[in-house]
C-alpha positions as CSV (number, residue, x, y, z in Angstrom):
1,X,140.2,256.7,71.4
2,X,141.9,256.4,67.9
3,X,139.7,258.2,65.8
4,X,142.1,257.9,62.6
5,X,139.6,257.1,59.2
6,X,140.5,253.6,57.9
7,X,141.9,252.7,54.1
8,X,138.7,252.0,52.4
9,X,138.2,248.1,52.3
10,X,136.8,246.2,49.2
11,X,133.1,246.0,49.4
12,X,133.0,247.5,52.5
13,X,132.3,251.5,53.3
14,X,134.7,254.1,54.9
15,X,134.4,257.3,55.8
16,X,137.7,258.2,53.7
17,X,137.7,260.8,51.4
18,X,137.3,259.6,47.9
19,X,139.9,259.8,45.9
20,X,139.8,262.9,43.2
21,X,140.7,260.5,40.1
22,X,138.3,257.9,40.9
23,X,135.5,260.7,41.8
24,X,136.2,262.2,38.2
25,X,135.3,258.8,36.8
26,X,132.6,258.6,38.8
27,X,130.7,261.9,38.1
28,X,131.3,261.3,34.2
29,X,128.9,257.8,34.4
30,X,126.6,260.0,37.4
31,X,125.9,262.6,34.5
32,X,125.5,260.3,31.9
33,X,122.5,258.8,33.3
34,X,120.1,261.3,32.4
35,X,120.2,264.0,29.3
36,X,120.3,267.0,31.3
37,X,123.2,265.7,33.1
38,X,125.4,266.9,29.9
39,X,124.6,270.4,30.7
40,X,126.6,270.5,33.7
41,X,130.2,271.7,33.9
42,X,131.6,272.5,36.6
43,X,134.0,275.6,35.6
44,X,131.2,277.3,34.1
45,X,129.3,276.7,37.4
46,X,131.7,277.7,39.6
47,X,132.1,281.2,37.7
48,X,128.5,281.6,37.6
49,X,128.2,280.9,41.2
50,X,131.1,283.6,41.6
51,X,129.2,286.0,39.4
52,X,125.9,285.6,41.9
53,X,125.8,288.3,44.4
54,X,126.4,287.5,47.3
55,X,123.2,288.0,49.7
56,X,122.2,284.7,47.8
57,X,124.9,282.6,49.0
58,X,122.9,280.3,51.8
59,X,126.7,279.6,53.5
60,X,127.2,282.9,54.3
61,X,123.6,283.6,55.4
62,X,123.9,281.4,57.7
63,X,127.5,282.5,59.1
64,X,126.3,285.5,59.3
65,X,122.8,284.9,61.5
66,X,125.0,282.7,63.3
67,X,127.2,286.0,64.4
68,X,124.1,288.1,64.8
69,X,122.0,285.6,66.6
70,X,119.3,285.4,64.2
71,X,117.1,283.2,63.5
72,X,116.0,282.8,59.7
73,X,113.3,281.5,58.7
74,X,113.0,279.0,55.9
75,X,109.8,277.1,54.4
76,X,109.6,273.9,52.8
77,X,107.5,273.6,49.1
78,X,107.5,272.7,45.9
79,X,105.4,272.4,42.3
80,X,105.0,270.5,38.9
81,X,105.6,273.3,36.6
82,X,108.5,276.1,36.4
83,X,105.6,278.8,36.3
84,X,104.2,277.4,40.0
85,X,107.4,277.0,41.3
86,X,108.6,280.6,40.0
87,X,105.0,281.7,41.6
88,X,105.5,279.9,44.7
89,X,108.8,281.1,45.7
90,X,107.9,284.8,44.8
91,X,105.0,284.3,47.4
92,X,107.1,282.6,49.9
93,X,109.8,285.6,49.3
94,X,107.1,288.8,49.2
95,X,104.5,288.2,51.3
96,X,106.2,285.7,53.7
97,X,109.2,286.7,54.0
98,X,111.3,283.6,53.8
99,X,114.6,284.6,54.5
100,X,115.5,280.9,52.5
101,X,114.0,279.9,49.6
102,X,113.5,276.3,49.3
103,X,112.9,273.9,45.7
104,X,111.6,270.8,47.2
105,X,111.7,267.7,44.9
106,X,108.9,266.0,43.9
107,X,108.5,261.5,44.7
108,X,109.7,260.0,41.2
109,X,112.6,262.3,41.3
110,X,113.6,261.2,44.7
111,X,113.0,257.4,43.7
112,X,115.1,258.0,40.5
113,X,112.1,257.8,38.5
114,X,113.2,260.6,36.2
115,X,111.0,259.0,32.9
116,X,108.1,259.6,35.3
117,X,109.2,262.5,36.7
118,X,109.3,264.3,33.2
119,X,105.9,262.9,32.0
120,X,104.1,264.5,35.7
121,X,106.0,267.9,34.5
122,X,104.0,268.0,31.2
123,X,101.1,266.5,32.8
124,X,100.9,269.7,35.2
125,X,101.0,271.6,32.2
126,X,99.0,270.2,30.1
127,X,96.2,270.2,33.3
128,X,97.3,273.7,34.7
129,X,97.9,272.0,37.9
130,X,100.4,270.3,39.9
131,X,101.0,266.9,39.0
132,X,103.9,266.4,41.3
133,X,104.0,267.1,44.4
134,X,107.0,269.0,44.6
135,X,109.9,270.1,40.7
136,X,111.7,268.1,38.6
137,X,114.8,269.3,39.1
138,X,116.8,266.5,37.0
139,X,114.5,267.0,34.2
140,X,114.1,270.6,34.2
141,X,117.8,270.8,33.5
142,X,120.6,273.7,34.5
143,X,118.9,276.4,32.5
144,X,115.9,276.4,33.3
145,X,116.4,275.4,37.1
146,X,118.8,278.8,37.1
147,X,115.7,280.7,35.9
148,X,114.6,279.7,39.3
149,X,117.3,280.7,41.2
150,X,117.4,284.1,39.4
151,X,113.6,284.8,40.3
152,X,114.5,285.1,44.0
153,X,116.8,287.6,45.7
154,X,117.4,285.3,49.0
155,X,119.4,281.9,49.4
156,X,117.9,279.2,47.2
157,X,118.0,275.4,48.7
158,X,117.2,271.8,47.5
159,X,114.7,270.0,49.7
160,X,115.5,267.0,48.4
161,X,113.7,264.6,50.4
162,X,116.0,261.5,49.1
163,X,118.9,258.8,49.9
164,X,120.1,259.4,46.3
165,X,121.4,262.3,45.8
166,X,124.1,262.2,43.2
167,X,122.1,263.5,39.9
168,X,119.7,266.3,41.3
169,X,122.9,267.6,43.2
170,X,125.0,268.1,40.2
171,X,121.9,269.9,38.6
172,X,120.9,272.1,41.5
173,X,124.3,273.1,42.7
174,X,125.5,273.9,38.6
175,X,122.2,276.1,38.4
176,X,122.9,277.8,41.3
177,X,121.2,276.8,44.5
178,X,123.7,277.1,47.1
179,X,122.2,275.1,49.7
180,X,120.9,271.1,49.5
181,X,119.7,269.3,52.7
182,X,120.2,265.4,53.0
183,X,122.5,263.4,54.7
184,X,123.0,259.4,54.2
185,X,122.1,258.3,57.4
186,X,118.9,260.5,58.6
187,X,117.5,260.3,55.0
188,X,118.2,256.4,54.5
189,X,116.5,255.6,57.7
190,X,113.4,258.0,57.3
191,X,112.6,257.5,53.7
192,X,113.6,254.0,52.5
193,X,112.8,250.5,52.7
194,X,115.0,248.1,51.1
195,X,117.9,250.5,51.0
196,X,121.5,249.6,53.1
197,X,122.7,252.0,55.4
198,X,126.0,251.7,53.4
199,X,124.5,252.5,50.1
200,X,123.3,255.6,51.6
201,X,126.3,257.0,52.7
202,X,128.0,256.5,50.2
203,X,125.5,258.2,47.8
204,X,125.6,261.2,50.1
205,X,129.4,260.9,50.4
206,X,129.5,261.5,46.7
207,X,127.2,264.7,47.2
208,X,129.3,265.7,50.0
209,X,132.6,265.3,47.9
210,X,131.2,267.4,45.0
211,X,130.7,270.0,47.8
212,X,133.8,269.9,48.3
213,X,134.9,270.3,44.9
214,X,133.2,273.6,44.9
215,X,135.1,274.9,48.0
216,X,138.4,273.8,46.3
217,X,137.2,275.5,43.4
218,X,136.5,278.5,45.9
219,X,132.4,278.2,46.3
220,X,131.5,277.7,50.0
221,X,128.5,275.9,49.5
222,X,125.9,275.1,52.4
223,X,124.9,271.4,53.3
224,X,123.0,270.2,56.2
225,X,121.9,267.5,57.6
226,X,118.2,266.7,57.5
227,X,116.6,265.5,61.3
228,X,114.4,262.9,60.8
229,X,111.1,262.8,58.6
230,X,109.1,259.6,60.0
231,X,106.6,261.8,61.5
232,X,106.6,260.1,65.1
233,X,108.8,261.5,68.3
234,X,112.5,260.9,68.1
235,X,114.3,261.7,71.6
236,X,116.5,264.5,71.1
237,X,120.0,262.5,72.0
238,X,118.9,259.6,69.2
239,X,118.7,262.7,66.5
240,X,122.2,264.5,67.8
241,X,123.8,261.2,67.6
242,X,122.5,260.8,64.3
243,X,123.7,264.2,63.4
244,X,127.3,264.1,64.7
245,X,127.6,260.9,62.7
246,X,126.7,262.4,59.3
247,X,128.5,265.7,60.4
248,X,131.7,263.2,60.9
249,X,131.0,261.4,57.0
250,X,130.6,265.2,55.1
251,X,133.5,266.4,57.2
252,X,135.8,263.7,55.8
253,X,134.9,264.4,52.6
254,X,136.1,268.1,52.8
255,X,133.2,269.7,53.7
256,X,133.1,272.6,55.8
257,X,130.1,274.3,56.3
258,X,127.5,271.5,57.6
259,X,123.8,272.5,59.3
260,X,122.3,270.3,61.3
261,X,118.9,270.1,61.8
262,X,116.6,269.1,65.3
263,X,112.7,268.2,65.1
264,X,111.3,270.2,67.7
265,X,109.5,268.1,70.7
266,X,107.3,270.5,71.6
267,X,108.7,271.4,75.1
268,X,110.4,274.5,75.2
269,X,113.0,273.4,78.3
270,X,113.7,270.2,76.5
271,X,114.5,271.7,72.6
272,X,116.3,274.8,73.8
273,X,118.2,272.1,75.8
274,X,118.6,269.6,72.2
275,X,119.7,272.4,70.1
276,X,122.5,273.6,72.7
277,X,123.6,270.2,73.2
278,X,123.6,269.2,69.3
279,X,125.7,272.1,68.4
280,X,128.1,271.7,71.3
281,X,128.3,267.8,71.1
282,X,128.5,267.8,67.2
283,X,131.7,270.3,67.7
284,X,133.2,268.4,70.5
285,X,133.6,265.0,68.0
286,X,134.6,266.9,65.1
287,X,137.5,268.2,67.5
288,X,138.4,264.4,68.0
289,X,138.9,264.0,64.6
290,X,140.7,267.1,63.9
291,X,137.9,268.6,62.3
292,X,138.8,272.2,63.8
293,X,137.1,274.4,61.3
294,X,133.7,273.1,60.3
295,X,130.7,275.8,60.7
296,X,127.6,273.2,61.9
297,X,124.9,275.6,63.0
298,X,121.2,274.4,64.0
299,X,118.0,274.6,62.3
300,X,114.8,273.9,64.3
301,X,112.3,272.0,62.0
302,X,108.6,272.7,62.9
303,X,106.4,269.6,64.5
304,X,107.3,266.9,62.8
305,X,104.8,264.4,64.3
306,X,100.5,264.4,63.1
307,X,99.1,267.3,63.0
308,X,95.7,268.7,63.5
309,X,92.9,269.5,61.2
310,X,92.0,272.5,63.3
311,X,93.7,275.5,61.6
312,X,93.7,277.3,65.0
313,X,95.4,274.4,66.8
314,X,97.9,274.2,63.7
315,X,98.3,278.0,64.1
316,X,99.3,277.9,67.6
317,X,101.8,274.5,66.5
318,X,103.3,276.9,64.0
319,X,103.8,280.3,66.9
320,X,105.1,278.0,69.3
321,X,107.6,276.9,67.3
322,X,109.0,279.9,66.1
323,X,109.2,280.6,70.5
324,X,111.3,277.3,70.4
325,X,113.5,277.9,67.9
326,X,114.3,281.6,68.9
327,X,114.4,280.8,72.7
328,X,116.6,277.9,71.7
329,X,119.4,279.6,69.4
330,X,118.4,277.8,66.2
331,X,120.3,279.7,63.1
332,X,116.8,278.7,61.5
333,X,113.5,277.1,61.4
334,X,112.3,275.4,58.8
335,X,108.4,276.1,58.8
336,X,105.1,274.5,58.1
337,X,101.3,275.7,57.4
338,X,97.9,275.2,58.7
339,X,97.4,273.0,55.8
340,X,99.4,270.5,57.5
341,X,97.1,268.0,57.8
342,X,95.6,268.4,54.5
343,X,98.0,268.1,52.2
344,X,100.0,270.4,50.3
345,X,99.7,274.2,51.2
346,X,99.1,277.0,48.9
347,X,101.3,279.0,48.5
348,X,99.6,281.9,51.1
349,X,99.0,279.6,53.2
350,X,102.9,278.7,53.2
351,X,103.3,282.7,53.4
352,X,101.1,282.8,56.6
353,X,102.7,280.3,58.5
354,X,105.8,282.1,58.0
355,X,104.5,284.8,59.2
356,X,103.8,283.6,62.2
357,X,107.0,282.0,62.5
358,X,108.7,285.5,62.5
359,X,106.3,287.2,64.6
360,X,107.5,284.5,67.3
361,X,110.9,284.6,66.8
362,X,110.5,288.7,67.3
363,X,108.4,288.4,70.3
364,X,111.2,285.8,72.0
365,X,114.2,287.7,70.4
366,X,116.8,288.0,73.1
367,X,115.4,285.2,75.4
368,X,117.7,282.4,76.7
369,X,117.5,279.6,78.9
370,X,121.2,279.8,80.0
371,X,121.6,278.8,83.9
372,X,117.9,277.3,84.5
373,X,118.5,274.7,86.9
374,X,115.9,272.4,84.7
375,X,117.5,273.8,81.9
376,X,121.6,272.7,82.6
377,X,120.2,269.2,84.1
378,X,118.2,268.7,80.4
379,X,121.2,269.6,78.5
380,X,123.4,267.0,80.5
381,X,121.1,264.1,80.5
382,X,121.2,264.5,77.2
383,X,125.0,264.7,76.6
384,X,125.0,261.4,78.8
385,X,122.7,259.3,76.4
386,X,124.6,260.6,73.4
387,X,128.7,260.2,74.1
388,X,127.9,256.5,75.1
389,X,126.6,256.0,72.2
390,X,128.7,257.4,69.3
391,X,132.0,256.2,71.7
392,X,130.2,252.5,70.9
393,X,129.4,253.1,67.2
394,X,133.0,254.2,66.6
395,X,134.5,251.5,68.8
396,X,132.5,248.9,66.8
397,X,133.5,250.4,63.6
398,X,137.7,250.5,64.5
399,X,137.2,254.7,64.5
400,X,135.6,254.7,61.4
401,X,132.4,256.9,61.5
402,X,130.8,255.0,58.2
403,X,131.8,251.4,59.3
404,X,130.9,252.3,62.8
405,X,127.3,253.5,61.7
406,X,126.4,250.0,59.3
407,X,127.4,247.5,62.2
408,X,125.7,249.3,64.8
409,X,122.5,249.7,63.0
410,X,123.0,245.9,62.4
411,X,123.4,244.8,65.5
412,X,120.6,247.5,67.0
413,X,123.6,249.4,68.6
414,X,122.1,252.5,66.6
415,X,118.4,252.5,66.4
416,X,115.5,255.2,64.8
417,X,112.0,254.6,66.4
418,X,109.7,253.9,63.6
419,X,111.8,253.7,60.5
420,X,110.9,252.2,57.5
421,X,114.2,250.6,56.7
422,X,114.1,246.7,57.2
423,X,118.2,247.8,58.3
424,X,116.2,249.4,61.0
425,X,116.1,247.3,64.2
426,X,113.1,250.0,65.5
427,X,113.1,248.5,68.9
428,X,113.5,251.7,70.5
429,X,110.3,253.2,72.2
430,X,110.0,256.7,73.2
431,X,106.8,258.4,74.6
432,X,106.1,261.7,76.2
433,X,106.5,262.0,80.1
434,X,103.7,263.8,82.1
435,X,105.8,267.3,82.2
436,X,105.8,266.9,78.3
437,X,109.0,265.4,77.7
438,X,110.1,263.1,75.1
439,X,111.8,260.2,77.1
440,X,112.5,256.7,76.2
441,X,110.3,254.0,77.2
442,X,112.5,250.9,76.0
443,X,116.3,251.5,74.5
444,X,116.5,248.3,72.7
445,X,120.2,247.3,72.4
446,X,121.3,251.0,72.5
447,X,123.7,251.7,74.5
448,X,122.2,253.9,77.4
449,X,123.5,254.3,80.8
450,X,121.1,252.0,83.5
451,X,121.1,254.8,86.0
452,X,120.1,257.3,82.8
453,X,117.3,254.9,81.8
454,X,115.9,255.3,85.4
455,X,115.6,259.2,85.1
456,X,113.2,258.2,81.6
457,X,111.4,255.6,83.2
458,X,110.6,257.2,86.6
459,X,108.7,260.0,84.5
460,X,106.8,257.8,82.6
461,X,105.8,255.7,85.1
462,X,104.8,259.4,86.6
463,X,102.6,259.5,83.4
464,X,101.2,256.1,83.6
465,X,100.0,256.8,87.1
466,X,98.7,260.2,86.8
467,X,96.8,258.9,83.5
468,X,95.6,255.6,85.3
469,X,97.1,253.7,82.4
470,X,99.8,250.7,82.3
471,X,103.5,251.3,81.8
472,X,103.8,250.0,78.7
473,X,104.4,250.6,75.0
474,X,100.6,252.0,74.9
475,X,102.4,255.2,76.0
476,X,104.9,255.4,72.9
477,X,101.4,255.1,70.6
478,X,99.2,257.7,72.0
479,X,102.5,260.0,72.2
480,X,102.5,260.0,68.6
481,X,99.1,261.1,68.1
482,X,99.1,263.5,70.4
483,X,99.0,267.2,69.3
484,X,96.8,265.8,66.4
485,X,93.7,264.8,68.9
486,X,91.1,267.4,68.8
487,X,91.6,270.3,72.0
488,X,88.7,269.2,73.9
489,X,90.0,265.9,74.4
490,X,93.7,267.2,74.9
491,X,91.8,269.8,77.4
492,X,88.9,268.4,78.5
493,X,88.9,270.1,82.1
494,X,86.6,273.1,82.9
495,X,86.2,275.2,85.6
496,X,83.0,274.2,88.1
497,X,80.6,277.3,88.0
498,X,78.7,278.6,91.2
């Protein structure tokens, strides 16, 4: 395969580095968009960064855990005001003992909306309440966004939660948060409508080339890739693909220490399987490009389909997961609270749900899957839906990884179940099998082997049998729903007395 990047075509994108003159230009018109944007400079960033100690560098956290084979724990959350944010991520820190430290954005600072983003800061504290449901980090500014970073002693992160990056990166990263999740593709795909797949990438390009900056500058910074956030089941080998894609863009762009981040399915054969496989597969295509040094270790994000209103049920969503990511090898889990279904958590609840994260990971510390028969065959079914795949996507795009990735998602080549994006062919079905397993129910036009597409189908039709239901996309609906339906009707069975 000739993997070599292509020149960068007029109108067209590439996954080749931008050029450092014409990046220059373009983060002097990126920071002129907003007032605070004036406060950044880079040098002065850098040494501050330099000047940090260094147990709140998230890049080396993560090496590290990687070497020990921990797990770290990380939860997501974010308020209107600097004084619940500061509040938030002491409790987070304290009583739940977040390992990371996240600052997730709030919705008109994802959308660019930065006029409304700043009127639902003073709103929240006018009201003494959040406004916004997550900070302001564009119109908080450097200074006082650093005041954040200086109230924790662990790794601080952006959860930014966007498919435009460029101005909340050049805040967060000059303040000092040395982690930002988001990726062009995953976020582009979960969160937007009307947005191209090429605009994306190449707003995260420009993130990923500031990173890069840093590194030159001699700041390892850590970015990672996001999963997806559509809140219904994505088979495991859809997501890797989707990672190793938006490993391939960040790489090119000089970035070299890249997370990648896995929804858990729920089954713990199938995402100890998905997490082994994303890390070795994601490696294996980096090699093809000559990527030989880029760190890409694997987070395990919490349930990311409905959830239930049962605090007991979302309790034992939460301990579970902490069991799959431990058993799995994840470098982290990103968490979630018995709020789920409610809304935002408070900040205990955020702490609890931590807690009982890291309680699981402790109880299944040391456990492996390694050698299961059910085990090896999961890890290799998957590795067989994903190669065909990404070998398409770059043949279609002449070896480029960014080319490759718009004309497939054109032509349905690459395809998310359930996305938002009208650039989104969503054709692809996937439902849970009667063992529990995420398979897929109808591939669309991707790429997947016949005889593999038999193993999925065969255990659905399993399903539809043992359910007395029909073989059809009813099975990819009620999959959805599932862990959100109350426990008697998920367990209605009871033992006959006398």
């Amino acid at each position: 395969m000739d993997t070599a990047v292509q020149p960068r075509v007029a109108h067209e994108v590439s996954a080749s580095p931008i050029p450092w003159d014409e990046f220059a230009a373009m983060r002097r018109d990126n920071l002129a968009r907003w007032p605070t944007g004036a406060q950044v400079d880079i040098d002065e960033a850098v040494a501050y960064h330099k000047a940090m100690p260094q147990a709140k560098s998230l890049a080396r956290a993560m090496r590290l855990a990687a070497e020990q084979r921990a797990c770290l724990t990380q939860p997501r959350g974010g308020f209107g005001t600097v004084a619940m944010q500061m509040e938030l991520m002491r409790v987070l820190e304290s009583e739940g003992l977040a390992d990371i430290v996240p600052t997730t954005t709030d919705s008109y600072t994802r959308n660019e909306q930065f006029d409304a983003a700043q009127h639902g800061m003073a709103e929240s504290e006018a009201a003494g309440r959040s406004m916004l449901n997550g900070f302001p980090i564009v119109t908080a500014g450097v200074a006082t966004c650093r005041r954040l970073v200086e109230s924790s002693t662990r790794p601080n992160i952006v959860l930014s939660g966007t498919a435009m990056p460029r101005l909340t990166s050049e805040i967060a990263l000059a303040a000092g948060y040395t982690g930002y999740l988001g990726s062009g593709i995953a976020y582009t795909t979960s969160y937007t409508k009307t947005l191209s797949i090429a605009e994306g990438i190449r707003n995260y390009q420009y993130l990923d080339r500031l990173a890069a900056l840093y590194a030159e500058k001699g700041v390892e910074l850590h970015r990672r890739q996001p999963g997806f956030l559509t809140g219904t089941n994505i088979p495991p080998s859809i997501a890797i693909v989707t990672c190793i894609l938006d490993a391939l863009l960040a790489a090119a762009q000089g970035v070299r220490n890249y997370g990648l981040e896995l929804g858990q399915c729920l089954h713990l054969v199938q995402d100890a399987a998905a997490i082994a496989a994303c890390g070795e597969l994601c490696q294996e295509y980096l090699r093809k490009f000559g990527y030989t040094d880029v760190f890409t270790p694997v987070t395990s994000l919490h349930w990311m389909g409905a959830w239930p209103h049962d605090e007991a049920q979302c309790a034992a969503l939460i301990s579970y997961g902490g069991t799959l990511a431990a058993v799995g090898g994840a470098v982290s889990v990103t968490t979630k609270s018995t709020h789920e279904a409610i809304g935002i958590p408070t900040p205990r609840a955020n702490a609890e749900g931590l807690r009982m994260t890291r309680l699981a990971i402790y109880m299944a510390r040391g456990l492996r899957l390694d050698g299961m028969p059910e085990y090896e065959r999961e890890k290799a079914l998957i590795a067989s839906e994903v190669r065909p795949i990404v070998d398409k996507v770059l043949e279609i795009g002449d070896g480029d990884p960014a080319l490759g990735a718009v004309r497939a998602f054109d032509s349905g080549v690459l395809d998310i179940p359930w996305s938002p994006n009208r650039h989104v062919k969503s054709r692809i079905m996937p439902a849970r099998d009667a063992d529990g397993y995420i398979r897929i129910l109808d591939a669309g036009k991707v790429p997947i082997p016949a005889e593999v597409m038999e193993v999925h189908h065969a255990a659905l039709r399993r399903r539809a049998e043992r359910e007395g239901v029909a073989f059809d996309h009813s099975l990819a609906v009620s999959s959805v729903y599932e862990f959100s339906e109350p426990l008697a009707q998920l367990l209605p069975w009871q033992p006959r007395m006398g």
